[in-house]
C-alpha positions as CSV (number, residue, x, y, z in Angstrom):
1,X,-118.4,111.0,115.8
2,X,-117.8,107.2,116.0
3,X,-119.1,106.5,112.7
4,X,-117.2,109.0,111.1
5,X,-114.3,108.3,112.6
6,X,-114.5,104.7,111.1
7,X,-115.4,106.2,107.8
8,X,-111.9,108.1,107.7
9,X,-110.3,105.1,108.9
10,X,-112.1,103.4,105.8
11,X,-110.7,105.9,103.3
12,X,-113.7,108.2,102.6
13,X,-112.1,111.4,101.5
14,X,-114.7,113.3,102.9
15,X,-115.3,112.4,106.3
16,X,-112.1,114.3,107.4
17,X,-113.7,117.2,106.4
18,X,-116.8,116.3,108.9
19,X,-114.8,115.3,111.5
20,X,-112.4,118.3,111.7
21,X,-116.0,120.8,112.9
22,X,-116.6,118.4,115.3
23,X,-113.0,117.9,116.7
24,X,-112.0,121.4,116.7
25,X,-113.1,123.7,119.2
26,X,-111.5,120.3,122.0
27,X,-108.1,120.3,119.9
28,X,-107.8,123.6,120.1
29,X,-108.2,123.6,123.7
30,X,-105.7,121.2,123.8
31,X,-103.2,123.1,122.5
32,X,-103.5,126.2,124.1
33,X,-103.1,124.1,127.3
34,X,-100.3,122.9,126.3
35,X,-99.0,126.5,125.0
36,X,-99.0,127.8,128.3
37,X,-96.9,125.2,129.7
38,X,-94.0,126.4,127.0
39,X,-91.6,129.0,127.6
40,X,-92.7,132.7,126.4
41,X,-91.9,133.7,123.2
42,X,-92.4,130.6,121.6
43,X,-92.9,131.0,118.2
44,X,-95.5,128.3,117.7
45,X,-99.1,129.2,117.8
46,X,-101.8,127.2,119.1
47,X,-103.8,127.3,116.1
48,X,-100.6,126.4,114.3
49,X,-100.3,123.7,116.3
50,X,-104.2,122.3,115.9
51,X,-103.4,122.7,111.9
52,X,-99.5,120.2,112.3
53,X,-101.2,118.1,114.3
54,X,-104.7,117.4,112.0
55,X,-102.4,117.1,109.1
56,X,-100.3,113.8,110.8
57,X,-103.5,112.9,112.1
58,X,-105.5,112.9,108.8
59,X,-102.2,112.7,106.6
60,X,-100.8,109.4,107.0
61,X,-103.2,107.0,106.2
62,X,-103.2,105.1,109.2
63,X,-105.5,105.8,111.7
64,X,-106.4,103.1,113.9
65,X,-109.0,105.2,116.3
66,X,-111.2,102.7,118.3
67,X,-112.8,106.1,119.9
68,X,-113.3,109.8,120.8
69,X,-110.5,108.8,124.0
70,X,-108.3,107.4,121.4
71,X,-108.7,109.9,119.1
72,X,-107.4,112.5,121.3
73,X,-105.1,110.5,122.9
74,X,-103.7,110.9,119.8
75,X,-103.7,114.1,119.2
76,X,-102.3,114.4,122.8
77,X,-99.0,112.3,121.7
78,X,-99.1,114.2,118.1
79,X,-98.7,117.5,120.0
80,X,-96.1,116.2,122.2
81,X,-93.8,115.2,119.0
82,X,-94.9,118.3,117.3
83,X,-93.4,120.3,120.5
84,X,-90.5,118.5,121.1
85,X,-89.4,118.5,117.3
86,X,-89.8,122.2,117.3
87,X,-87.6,122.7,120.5
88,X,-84.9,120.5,118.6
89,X,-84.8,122.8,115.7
90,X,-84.4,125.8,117.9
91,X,-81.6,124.5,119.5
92,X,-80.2,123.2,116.5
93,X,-80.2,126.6,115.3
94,X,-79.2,128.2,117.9
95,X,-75.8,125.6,118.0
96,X,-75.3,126.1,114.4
97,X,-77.6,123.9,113.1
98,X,-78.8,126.2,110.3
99,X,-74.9,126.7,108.9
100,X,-73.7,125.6,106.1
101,X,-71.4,122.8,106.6
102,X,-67.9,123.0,104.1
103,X,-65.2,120.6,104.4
104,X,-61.6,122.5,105.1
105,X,-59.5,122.4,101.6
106,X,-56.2,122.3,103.2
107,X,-54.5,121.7,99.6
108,X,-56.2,125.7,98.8
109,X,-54.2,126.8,101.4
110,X,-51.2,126.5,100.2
111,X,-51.1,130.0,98.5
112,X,-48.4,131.7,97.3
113,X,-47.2,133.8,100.4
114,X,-46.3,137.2,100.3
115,X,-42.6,137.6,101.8
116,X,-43.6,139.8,104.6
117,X,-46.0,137.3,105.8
118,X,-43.4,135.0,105.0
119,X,-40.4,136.2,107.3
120,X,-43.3,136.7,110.1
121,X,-43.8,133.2,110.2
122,X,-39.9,132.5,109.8
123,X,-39.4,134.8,112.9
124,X,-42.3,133.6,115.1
125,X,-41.5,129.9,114.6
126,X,-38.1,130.6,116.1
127,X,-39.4,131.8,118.8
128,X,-41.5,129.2,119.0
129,X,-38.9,126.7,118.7
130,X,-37.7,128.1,121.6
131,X,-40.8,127.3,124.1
132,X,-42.0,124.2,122.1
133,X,-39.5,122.5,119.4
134,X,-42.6,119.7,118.7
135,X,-45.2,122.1,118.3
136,X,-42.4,124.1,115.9
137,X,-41.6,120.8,114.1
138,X,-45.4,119.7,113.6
139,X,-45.8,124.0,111.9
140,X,-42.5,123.1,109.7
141,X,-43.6,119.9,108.3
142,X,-47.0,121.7,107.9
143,X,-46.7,124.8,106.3
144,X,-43.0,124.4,105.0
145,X,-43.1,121.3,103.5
146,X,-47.0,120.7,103.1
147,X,-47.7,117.5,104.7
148,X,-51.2,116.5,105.9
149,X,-52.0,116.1,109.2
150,X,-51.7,112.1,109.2
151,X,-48.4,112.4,107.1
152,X,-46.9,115.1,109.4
153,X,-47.8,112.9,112.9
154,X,-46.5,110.0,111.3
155,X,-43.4,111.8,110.8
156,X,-43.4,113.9,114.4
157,X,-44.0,109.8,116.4
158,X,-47.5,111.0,117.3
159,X,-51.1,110.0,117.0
160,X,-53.4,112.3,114.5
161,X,-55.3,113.6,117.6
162,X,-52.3,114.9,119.5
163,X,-50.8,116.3,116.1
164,X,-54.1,118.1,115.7
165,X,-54.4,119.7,119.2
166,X,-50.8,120.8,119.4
167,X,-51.3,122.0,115.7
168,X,-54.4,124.4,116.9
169,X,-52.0,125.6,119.5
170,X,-49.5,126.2,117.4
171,X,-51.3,128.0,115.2
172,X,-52.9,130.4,117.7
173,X,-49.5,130.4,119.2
174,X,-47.9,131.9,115.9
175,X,-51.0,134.1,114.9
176,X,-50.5,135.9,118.5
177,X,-47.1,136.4,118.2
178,X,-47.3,137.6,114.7
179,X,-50.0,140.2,115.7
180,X,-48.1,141.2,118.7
181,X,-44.7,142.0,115.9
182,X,-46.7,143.7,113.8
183,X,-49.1,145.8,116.4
């Protein structure tokens, strides 16, 4: 195994292909050991995991084994990446990582409004007005006049940040009331 282990690390195209009979069977142990220590359900297979982990083994070009220890040293470490780079898509998924990613067009917003949706607005930002003039001020500069978010904080004598959290109330604040009119 030591000799063609240095005969991979020398290049030889097909000493991988000896080595792999010979390694087999213990990496494969290997990984179902470590299998059992994941959580059920997990989508990775132990043979799946043999296959990932011969390929950065073999793959890279780099080997650097002084030994059968080494060697599955390794392959021990390999597996360990392979696992934890799996579990970080999975969460990444599972927060949205798989979306699609669009930036807001604020500027497309600005539609033509139909006057129904129009006078609800009107009516609601009264009554807005009422329980927070700032937050009906920031909605006025916004949606009346168009100004961005930096133009209309500049304008209101606040930072960007508290424009855009009293802007998502505002909003949520209107799009109740509105629904609450109409209901």
């Amino acid at each position: 195994m030591t000799r063609i282990m240095n005969a991979v690390q020398l290049g030889d195209p097909g000493a991988a292909g000896e080595l792999l009979p010979l390694v087999y069977e213990q990496l494969r142990h290997m990984a179902a050991a470590r299998m059992q220590r994941e959580a059920p359900g997990h989508t990775l297979q132990p043979t799946a995991l043999v296959h990932e982990v011969w390929l950065r083994l073999t793959g890279g070009g780099q080997h650097g084994w002084e030994n059968r220890t080494h060697f599955f040293a390794a392959a021990g470490e390999a597996m360990r990446r392979i696992l934890v780079d799996h579990a970080r898509r999975k969460r990444s998924q599972k927060r949205g990582g798989a979306a699609i990613h669009e930036a807001l067009d604020e500027d497309a917003l600005a539609l033509t409004v139909e006057p129904e949706e129009l006078l609800a607005v009107h009516e609601a930002l009264d009554e807005l007005a009422v329980n927070d003039p700032q937050a009906a001020q920031l909605v006025k500069c916004r949606y009346f006049i168009g100004m961005t978010m930096e133009e209309a904080s500049t304008a209101l004598g606040m930072s960007k940040r508290s424009a855009e959290g009293l802007w998502t109330y505002a909003r949520a604040w209107l799009q109740r009331s509105i629904r609450e009119r109409a209901g």
